[in-house]
C-alpha positions as a Markdown table, in Angstrom:
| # | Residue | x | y | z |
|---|---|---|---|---|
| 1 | Unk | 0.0 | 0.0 | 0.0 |
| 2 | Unk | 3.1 | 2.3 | 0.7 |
| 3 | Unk | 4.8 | 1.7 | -2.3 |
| 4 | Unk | 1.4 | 2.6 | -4.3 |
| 5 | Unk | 1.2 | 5.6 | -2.5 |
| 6 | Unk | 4.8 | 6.6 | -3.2 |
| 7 | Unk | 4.0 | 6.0 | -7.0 |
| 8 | Unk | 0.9 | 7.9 | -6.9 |
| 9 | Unk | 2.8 | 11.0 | -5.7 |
| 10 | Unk | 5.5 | 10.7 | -8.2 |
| 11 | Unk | 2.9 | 10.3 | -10.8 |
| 12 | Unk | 1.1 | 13.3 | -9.7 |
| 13 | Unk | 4.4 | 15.2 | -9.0 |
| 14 | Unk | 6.0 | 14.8 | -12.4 |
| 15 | Unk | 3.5 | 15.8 | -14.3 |
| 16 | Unk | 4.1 | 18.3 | -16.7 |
| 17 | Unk | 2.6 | 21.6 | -16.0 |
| 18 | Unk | 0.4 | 23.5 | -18.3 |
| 19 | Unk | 2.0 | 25.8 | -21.2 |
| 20 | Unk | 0.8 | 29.5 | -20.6 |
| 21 | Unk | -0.5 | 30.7 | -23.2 |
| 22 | Unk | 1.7 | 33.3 | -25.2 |
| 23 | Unk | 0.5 | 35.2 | -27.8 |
| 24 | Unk | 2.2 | 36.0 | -31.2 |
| 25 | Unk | 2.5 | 39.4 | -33.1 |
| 26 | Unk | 3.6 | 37.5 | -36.3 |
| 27 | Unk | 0.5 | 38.5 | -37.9 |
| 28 | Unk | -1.1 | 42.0 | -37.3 |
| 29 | Unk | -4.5 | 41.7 | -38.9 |
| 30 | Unk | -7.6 | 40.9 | -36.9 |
| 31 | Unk | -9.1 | 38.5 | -38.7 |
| 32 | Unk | -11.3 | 37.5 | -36.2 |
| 33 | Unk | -12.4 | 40.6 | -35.0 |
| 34 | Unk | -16.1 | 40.3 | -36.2 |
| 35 | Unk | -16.2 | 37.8 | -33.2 |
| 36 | Unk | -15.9 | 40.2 | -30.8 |
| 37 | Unk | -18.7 | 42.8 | -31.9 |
| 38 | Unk | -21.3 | 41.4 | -29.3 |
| 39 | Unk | -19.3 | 41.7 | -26.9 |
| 40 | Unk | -18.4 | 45.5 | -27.1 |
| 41 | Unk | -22.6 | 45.7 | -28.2 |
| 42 | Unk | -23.0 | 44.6 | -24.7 |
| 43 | Unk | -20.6 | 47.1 | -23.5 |
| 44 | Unk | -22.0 | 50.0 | -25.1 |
| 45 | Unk | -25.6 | 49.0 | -24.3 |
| 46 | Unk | -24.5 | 49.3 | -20.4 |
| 47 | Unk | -22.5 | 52.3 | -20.8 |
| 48 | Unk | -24.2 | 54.7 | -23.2 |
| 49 | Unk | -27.0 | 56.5 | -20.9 |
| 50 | Unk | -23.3 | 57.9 | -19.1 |
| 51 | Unk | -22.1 | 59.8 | -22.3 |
| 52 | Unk | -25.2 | 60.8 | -23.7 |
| 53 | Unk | -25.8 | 64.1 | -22.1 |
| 54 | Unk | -22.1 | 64.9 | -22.5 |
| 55 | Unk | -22.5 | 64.3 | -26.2 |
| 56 | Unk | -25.2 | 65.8 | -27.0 |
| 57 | Unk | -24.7 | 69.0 | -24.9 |
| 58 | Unk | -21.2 | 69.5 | -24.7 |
| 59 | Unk | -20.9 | 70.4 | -28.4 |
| 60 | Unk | -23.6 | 73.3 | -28.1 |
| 61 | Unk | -22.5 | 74.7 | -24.8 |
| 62 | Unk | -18.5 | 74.8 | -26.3 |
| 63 | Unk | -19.9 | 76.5 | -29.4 |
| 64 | Unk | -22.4 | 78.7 | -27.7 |
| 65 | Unk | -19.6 | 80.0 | -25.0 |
| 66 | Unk | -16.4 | 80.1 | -27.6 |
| 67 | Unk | -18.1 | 80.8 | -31.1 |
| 68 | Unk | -20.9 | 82.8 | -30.0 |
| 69 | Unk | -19.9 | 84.3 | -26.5 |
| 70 | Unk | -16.0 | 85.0 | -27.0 |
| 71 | Unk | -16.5 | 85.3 | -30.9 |
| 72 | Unk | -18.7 | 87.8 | -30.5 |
| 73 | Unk | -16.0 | 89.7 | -28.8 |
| 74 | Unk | -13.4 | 88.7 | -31.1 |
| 75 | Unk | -15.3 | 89.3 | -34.7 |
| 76 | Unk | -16.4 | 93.2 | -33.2 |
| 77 | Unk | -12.4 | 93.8 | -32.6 |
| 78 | Unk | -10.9 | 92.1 | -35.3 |
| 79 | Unk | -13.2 | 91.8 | -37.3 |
| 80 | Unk | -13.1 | 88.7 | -40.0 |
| 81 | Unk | -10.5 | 90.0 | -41.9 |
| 82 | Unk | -8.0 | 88.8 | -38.7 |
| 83 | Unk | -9.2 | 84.9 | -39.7 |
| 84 | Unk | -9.2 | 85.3 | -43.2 |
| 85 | Unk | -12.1 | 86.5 | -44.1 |
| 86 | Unk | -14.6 | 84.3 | -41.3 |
| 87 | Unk | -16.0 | 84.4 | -38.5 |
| 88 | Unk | -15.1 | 83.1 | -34.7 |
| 89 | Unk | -17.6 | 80.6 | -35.0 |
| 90 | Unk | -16.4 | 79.3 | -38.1 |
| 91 | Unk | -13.3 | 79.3 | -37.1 |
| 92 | Unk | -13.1 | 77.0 | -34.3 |
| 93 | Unk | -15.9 | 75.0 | -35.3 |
| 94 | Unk | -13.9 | 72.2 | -37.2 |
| 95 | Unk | -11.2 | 72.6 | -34.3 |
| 96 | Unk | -13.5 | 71.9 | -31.1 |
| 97 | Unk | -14.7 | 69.0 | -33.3 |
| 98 | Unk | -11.3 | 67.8 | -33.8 |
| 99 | Unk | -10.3 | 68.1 | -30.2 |
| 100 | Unk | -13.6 | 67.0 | -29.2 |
| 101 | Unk | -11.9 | 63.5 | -30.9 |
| 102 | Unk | -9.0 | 64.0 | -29.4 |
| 103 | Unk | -10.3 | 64.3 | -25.8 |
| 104 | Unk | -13.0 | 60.8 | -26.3 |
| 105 | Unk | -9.8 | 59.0 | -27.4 |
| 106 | Unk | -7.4 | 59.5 | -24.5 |
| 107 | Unk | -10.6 | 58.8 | -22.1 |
| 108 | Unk | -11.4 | 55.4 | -24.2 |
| 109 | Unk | -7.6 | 54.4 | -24.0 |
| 110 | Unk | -6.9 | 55.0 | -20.5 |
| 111 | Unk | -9.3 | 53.9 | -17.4 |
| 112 | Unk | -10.8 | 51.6 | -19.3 |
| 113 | Unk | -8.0 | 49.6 | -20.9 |
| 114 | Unk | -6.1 | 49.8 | -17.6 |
| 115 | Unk | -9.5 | 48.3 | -16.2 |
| 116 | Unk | -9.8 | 45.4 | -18.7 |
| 117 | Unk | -6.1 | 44.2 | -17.7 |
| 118 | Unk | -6.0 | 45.1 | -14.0 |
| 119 | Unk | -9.8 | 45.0 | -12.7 |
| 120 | Unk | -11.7 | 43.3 | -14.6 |
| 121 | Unk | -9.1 | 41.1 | -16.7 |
| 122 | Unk | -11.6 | 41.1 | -19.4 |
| 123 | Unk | -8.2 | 40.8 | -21.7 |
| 124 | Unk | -7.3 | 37.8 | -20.3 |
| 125 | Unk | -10.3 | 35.9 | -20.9 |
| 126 | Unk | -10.2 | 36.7 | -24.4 |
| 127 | Unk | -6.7 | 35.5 | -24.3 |
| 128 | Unk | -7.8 | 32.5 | -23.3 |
| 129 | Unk | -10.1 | 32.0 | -26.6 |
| 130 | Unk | -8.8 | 31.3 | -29.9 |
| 131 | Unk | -9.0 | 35.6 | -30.5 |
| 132 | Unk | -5.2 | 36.8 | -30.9 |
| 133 | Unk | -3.8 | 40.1 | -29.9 |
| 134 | Unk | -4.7 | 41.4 | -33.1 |
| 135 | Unk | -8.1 | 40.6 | -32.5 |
| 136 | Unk | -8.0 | 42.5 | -29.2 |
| 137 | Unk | -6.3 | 45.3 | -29.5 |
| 138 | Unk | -8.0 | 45.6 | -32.9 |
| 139 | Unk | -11.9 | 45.4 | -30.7 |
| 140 | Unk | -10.5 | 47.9 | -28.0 |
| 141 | Unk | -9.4 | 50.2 | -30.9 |
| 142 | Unk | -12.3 | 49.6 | -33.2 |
| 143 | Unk | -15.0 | 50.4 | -30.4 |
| 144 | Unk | -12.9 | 53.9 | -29.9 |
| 145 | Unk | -13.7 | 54.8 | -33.3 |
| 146 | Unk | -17.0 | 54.1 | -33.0 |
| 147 | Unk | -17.8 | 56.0 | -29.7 |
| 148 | Unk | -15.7 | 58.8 | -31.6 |
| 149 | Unk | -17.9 | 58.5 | -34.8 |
| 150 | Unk | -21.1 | 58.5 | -32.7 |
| 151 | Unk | -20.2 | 61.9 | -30.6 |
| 152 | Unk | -18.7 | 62.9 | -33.9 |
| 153 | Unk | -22.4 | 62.5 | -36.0 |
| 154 | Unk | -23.8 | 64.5 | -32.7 |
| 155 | Unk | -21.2 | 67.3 | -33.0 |
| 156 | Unk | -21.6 | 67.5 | -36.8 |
| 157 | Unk | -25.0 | 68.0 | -36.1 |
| 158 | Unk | -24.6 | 71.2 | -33.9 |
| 159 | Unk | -22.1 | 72.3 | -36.6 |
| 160 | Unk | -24.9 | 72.3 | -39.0 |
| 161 | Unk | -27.6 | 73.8 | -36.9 |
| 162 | Unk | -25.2 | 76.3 | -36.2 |
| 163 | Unk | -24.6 | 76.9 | -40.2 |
| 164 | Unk | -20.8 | 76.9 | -40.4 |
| 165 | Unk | -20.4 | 74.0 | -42.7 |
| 166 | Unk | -19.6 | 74.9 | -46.4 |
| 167 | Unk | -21.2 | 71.8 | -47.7 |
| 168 | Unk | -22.7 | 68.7 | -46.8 |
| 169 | Unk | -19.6 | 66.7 | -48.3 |
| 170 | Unk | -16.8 | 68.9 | -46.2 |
| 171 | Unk | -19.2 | 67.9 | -43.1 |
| 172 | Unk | -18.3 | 64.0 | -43.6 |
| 173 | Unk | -15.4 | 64.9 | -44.6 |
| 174 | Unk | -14.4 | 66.3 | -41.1 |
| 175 | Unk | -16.0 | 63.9 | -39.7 |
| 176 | Unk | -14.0 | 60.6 | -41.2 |
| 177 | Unk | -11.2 | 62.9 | -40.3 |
| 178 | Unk | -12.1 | 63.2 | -36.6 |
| 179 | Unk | -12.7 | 59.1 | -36.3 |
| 180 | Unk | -9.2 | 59.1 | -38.3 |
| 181 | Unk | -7.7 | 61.2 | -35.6 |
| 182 | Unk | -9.0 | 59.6 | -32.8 |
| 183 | Unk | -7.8 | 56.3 | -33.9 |
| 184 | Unk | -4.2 | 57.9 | -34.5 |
| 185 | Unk | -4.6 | 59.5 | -30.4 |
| 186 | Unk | -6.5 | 56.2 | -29.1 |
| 187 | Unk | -3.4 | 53.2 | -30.4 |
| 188 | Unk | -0.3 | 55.0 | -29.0 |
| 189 | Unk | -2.5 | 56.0 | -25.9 |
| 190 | Unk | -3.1 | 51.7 | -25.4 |
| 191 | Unk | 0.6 | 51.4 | -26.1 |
| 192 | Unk | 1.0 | 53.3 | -23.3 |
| 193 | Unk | -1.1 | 52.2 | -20.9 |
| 194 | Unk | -0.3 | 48.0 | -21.9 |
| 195 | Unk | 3.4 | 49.2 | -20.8 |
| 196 | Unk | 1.4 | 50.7 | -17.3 |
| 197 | Unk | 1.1 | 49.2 | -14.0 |
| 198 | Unk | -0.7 | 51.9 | -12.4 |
| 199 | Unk | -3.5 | 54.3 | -13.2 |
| 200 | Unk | -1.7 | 57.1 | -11.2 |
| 201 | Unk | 0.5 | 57.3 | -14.1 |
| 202 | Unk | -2.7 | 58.8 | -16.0 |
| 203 | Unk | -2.6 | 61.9 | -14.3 |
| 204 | Unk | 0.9 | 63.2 | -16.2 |
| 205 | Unk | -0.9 | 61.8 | -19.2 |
| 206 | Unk | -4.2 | 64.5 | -18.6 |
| 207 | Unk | -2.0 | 67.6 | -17.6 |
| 208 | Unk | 1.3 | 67.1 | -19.4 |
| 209 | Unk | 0.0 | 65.3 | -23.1 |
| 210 | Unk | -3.7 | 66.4 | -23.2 |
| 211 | Unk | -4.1 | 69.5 | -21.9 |
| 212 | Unk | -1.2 | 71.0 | -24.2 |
| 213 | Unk | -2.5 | 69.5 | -27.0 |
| 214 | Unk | -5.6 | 70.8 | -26.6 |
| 215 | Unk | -4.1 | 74.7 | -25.4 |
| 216 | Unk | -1.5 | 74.5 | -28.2 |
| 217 | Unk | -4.0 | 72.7 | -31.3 |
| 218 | Unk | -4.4 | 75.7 | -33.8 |
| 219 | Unk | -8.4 | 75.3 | -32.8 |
| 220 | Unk | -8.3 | 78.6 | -31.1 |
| 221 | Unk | -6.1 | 80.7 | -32.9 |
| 222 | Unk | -3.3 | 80.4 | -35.3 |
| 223 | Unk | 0.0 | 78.7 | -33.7 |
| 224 | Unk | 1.5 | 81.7 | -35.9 |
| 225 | Unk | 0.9 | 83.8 | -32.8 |
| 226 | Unk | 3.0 | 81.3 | -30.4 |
| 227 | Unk | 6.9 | 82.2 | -30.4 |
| 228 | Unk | 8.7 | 80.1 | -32.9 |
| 229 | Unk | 9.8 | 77.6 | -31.0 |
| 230 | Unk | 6.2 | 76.7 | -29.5 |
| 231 | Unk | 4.6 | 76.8 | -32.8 |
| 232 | Unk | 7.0 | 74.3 | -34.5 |
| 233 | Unk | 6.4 | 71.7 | -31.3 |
| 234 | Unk | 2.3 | 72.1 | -32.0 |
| 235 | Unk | 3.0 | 71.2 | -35.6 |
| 236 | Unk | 4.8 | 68.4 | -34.3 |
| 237 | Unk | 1.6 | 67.4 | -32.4 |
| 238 | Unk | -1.3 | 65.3 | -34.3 |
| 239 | Unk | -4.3 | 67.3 | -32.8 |
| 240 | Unk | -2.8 | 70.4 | -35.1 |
| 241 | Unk | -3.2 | 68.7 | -38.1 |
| 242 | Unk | -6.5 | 66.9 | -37.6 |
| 243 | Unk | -7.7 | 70.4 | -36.8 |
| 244 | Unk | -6.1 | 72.0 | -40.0 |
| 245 | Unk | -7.8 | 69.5 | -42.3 |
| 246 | Unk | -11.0 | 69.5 | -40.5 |
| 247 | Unk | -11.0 | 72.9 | -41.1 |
| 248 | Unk | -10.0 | 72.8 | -44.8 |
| 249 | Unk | -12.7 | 69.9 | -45.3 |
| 250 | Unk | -15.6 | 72.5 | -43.4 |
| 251 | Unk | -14.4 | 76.0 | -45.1 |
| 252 | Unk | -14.2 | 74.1 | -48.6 |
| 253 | Unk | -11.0 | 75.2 | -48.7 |
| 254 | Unk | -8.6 | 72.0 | -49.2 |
| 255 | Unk | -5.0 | 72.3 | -50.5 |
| 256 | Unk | -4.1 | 69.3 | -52.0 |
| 257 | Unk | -0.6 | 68.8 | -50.6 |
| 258 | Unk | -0.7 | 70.4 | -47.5 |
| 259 | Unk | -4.3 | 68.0 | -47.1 |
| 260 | Unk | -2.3 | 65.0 | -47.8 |
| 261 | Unk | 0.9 | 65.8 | -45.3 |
| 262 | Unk | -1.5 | 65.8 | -42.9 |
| 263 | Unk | -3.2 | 62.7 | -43.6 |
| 264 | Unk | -0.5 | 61.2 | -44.1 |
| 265 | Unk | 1.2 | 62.0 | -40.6 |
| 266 | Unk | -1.7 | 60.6 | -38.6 |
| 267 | Unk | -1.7 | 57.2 | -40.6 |
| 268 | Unk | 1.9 | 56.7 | -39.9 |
| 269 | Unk | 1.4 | 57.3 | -36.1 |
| 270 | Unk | -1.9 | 55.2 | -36.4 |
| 271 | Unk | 0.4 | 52.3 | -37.8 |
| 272 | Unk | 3.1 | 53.0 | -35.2 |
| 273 | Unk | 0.7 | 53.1 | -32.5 |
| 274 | Unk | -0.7 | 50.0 | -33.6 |
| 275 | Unk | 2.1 | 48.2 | -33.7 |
| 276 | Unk | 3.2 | 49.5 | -30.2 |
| 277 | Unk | -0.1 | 48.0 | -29.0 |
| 278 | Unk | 0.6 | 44.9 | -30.4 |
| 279 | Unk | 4.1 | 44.8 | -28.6 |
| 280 | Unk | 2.7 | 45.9 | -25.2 |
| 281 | Unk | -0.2 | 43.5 | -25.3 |
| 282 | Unk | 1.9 | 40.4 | -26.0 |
| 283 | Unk | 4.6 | 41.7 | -23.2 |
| 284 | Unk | 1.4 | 42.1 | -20.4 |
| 285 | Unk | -0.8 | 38.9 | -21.6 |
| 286 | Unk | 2.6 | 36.1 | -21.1 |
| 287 | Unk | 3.0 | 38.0 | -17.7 |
């Protein structure tokens, strides 16, 4: 009886232990992404009563108090002549719409994300499905885009009732462009916050990345104004040129190559900060 206990330990003993499971980031496309869409349904479905007021009311109270209030003010000293020729309102219309982006992004790719790995682990159950990392950064970052296109619609909306919009076209125009930005804000703000291990980190993130952005984005006056050296770092920064070619798109007033500079930066750091998510995931999921 001894000696079949003795084996029945060693059996038990050696064993081999389970393999983790370690994701890949051989391939970057998520094809099974589809499979996730109930999921972040469900997500919204629970969550969407919390931004509602925000998105529909925000919008008009920014471009009551800044178009109408301060360019009020602004358009009876200046005059239009100081913005080329239009008004306050139009003016940083197409900006707060861009920051607007900007701001929903940052929020989606912070608290949240931090939440799915730390809280809730909602990243490691999918992990544990035959969904890659592809396939989950790809939901995270998809849902993003849609929040941003929904608040976007709203916002477009306002911009219409509010008659700023050149044409119906330049209206969806700014608005692929604010999903487009958002995107480019949203993947190197998951990079970041895969490579996190606390959310008091997102506090430098709010006053030091956002904030600036937002002061320094060209949405409330020409970054010609700022000293030199300021106004090359807010060209450096993507909020400026979502804001210039939302602001082309809405005035009717694209230039071609300038248009397609700025396109082009934000789907380079969209692919960068896509990549970077992909890294930061595998590196966090194996832990």
């Amino acid at each position: 009886m001894a000696v079949l206990f003795r084996q029945s330990r060693t059996t038990r003993t050696s064993a081999p232990a389970a393999t983790p499971y370690r994701p890949g980031i051989a391939d970057l496309t998520p094809r099974l992404l589809p499979r996730l869409w109930p999921y972040w349904v469900t997500v919204y479905r629970r969550t969407w009563r919390g931004s509602v007021i925000t998105s529909f009311l925000m919008p008009f109270l920014y471009l009551t108090a800044m178009g109408i209030g301060l360019g009020s003010f602004v358009d009876d000293n200046a005059g239009p002549a100081a913005l080329g020729g239009i008004s306050y309102l139009a003016y940083i219309a197409p900006g707060l719409l861009a920051t607007s982006a900007m701001q929903t992004a940052i929020g989606e790719s912070t608290y949240p994300v931090m939440g799915a790995f730390k809280w809730h682990r909602v990243y490691f159950s999918m992990a544990a499905t035959p969904l890659r990392v592809a396939d989950i950064v790809g939901g995270q970052l998809a849902f993003t885009a849609f929040r941003i296109l929904l608040s976007g619609a709203v916002f477009l909306g306002v911009l219409a009732g509010f008659g700023v919009l050149d044409s119906a076209a330049g209206g969806l125009g700014a608005l692929a462009v604010a999903v487009l930005l958002g995107a480019a804000h949203a993947a190197p703000t998951i990079a970041l916050t895969s490579r996190m291990r606390s959310e008091s980190g997102f506090a430098l993130v709010f006053r030091l990345g956002l904030m600036p952005m937002f002061l320094f984005s060209g949405a409330f006056f020409p970054i010609t104004q700022l000293p030199d050296a300021v106004a090359w770092l807010a060209r450096l920064m993507p909020i400026w040129h979502g804001v210039e070619l939302s602001r082309m798109l809405t005035l009717g007033d694209v230039v071609v190559l300038p248009a397609v500079g700025h396109l082009g930066y934000l789907v380079v750091l969209l692919l960068l900060g896509w990549y970077l998510s992909i890294t930061g995931f595998v590196k966090r999921l194996s832990q």
